[in-house]
C-alpha positions in Angstrom: 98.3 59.5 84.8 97.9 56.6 82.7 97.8 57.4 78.9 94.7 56.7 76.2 96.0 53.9 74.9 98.2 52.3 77.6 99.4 48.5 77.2 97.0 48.1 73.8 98.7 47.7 70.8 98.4 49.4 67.2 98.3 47.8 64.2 100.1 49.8 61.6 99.7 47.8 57.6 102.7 49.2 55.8 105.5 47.6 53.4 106.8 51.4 52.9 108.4 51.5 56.2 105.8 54.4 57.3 106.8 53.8 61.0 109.4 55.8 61.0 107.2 58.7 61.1 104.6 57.5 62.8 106.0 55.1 66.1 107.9 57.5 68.2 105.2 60.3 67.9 102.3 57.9 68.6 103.8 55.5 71.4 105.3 58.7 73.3 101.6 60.6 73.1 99.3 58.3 73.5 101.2 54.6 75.4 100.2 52.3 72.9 102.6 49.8 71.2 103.1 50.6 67.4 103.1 47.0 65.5 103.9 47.1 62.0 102.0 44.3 59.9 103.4 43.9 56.4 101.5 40.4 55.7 99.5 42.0 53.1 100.9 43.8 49.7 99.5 47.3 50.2 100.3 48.4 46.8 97.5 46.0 45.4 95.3 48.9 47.1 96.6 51.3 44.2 100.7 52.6 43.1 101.6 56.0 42.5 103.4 55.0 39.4 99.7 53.7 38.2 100.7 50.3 37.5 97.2 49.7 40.3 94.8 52.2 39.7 93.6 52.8 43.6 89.6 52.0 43.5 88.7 54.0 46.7 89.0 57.6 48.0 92.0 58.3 50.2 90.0 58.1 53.3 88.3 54.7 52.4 91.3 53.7 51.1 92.9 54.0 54.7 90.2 52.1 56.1 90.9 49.1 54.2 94.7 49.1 55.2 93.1 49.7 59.1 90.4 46.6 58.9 93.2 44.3 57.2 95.8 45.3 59.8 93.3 44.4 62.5 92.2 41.1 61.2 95.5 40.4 60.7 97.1 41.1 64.0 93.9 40.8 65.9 93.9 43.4 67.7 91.2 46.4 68.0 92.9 49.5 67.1 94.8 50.5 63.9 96.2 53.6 61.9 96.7 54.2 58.4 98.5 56.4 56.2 97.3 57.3 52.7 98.6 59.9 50.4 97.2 62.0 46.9 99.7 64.1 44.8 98.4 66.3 41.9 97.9 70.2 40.7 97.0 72.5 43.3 93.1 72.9 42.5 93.7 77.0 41.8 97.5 77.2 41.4 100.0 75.4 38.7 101.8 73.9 41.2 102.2 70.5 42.9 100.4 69.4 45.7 100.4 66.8 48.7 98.0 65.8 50.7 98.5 63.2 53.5 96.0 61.4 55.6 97.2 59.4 58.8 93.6 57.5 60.1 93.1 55.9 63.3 90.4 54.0 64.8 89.8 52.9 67.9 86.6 49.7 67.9 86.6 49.5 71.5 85.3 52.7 72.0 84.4 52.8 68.0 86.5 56.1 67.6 87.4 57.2 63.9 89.7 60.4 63.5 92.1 61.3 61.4 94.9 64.2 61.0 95.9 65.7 58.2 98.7 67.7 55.8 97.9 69.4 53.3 100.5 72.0 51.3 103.4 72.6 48.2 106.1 70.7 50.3 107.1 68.2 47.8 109.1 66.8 45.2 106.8 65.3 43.1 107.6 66.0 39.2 108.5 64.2 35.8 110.5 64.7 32.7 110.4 63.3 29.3 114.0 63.3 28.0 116.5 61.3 25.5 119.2 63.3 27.4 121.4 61.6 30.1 122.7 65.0 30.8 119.2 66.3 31.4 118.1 63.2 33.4 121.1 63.8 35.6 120.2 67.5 36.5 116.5 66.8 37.0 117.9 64.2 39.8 119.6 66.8 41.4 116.9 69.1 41.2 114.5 66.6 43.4 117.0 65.6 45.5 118.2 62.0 44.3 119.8 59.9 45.5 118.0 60.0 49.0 114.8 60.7 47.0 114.3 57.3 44.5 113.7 57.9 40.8 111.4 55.3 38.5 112.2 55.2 34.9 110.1 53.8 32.2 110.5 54.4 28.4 108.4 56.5 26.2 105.7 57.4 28.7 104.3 57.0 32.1 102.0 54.4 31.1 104.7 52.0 30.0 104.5 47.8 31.2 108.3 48.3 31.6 108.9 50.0 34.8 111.9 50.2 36.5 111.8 51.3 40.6 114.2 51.9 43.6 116.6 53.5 41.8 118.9 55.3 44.4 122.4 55.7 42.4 124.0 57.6 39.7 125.4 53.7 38.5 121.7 52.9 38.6 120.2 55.8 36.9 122.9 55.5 34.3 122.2 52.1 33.8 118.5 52.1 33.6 118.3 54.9 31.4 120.4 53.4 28.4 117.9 50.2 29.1 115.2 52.1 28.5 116.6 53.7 25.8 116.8 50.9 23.7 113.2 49.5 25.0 111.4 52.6 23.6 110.2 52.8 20.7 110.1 56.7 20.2 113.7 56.9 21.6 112.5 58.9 24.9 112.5 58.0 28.8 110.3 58.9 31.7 111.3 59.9 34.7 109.3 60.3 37.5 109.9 61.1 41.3 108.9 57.9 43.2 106.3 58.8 45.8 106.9 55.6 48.3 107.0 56.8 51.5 110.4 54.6 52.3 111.4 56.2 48.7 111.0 59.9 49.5 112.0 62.0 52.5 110.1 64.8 51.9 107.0 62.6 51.7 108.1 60.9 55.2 108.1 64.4 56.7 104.4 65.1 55.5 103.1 62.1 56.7 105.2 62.9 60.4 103.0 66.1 60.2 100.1 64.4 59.2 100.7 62.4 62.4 101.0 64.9 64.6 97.8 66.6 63.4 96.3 63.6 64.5 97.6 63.5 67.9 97.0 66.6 68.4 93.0 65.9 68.1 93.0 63.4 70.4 95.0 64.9 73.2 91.7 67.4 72.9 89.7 65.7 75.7 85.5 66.2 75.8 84.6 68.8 78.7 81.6 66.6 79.9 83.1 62.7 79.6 86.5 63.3 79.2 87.0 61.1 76.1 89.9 61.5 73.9 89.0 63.1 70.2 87.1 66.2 70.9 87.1 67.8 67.3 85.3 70.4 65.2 82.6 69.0 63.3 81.6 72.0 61.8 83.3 75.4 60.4 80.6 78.0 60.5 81.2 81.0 57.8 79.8 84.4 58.3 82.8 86.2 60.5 81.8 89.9 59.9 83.2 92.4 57.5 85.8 95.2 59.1 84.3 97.6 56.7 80.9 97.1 56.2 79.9 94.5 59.1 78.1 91.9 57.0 78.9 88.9 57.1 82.0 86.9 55.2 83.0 84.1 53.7 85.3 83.4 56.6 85.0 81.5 59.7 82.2 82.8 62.4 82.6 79.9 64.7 83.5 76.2 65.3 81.3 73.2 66.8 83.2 70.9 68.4 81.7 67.3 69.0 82.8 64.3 71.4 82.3 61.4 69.6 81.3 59.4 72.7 78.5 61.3 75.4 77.7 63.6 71.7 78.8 66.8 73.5 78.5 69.9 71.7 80.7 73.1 72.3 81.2 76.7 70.1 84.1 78.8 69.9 83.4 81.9 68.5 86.1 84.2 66.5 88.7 81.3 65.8 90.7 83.7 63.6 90.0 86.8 65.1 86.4 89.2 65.4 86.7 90.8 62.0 86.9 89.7 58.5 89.5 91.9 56.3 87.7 93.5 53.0 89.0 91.7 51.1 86.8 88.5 52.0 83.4 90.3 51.8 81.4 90.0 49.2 79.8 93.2 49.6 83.1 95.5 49.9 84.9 93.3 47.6 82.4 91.3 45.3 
């Protein structure tokens, strides 16, 4: 059975080495070729380490990297990895999201998988303590995860990156000693996909989110990329029977013949309590 994307290729615009958990997942699922394009700098797209401030949303900022990649390589498919790291938006704790976008102009398909949890290493410190710096590495897991050092703050011009050795760390952290001015360093967790396993491991997730949605053919046309469009609330309450805050139903949608298809009860017939606004206001 020949595969969705069989003997086309697919432009991947990465200088982060991003391929490594994207190709083998991609060119076994679907029978494209993976081509990695590093012609154009990505990082003038934005930096973690806010040297470029990124001037899109994640998801637009993907499509950029996907329309240069194709212009560049001329071809007519590409993917596209983008991540965020911040505060959980109800939790003090960190939080990754990864987006891995493909599209497809042939049959002008866009979809996209995603992951989204705590599963990372992303921290700082603010030290003048070698001993300190040394145990904060250990706590994020240097040396296979990279450390970036600036001194006094994160906003610094001096910036010092791919740090990947105790010799290095040492090094750079006496430099930046004596380049700040209120005798502290920053140290930050570099976020570069090539720079951070952990990272590499979302975005492999991320990928196979992705896959996983387009392996989900259309009932009526067949296409690749049948997906939910729409999470419908109102699964009813256990106690009282009204309806909840939780999921009723999904609408899946082909993004070719515009099919249209409801599951009902995606996580189960019954709301618990504790997610009705009646029994539990």
């Amino acid at each position: 059975m020949k595969k969705i994307f069989e003997n086309r290729k697919i432009v991947l615009l990465t200088k982060h080495k991003k391929e490594k958990a994207i190709k083998i997942l991609l060119e076994k699922e679907t029978g494209g070729e993976l081509v990695v394009e590093s012609r154009f700098d990505t990082d003038k797209l934005g930096t973690f380490s806010r040297e470029i401030k990124r001037p899109k949303s994640q998801l637009d900022t993907a499509r950029m990297k996907i329309r240069r990649g194709m212009k560049l390589l001329k071809t007519d498919i590409g993917i596209a990895s983008e991540g965020s790291f911040g505060s959980h938006p109800y939790a003090p704790i960190p939080w990754n999201v990864e987006l891995v976008l493909l599209y497809d102009k042939k049959e002008n398909m866009e979809i996209y998988g995603v992951y989204e949890g705590s599963e990372t290493n992303f921290a700082h410190l603010k030290t003048d303590s070698l001993e300190k710096a040394l145990k904060f590495a250990e706590q994020i897991g240097f040396p296979e995860h990279y450390l970036i050092l600036r001194p006094d703050d994160e906003y610094s011009k001096h910036i010092v990156k791919d740090i990947d050795c105790v010799v290095k760390l040492k090094d750079t952290f006496h430099w930046c000693l004596i380049k700040s001015r209120s005798g502290i360093v920053f140290i930050e967790t570099d976020m570069r996909a090539h720079a951070n396993p952990t990272r590499m491991k979302n975005i492999e997730k991320a990928t196979q989110d992705l896959i996983t949605k387009l392996m989900n053919f259309c009932p009526e046309c067949g296409a690749p990329g049948f997906i939910i469009k729409e999470a419908i609330k109102g699964l009813p309450c256990e106690q009282c029977g009204l309806s909840s805050e939780m999921t009723l139903k999904y609408l899946y949608s082909c993004h070719k013949c515009k099919h249209e298809q409801e599951q009902l009860y995606p996580r189960g017939q019954y709301a618990p309590a504790q997610y009705c606004d009646y029994c539990n206001p």
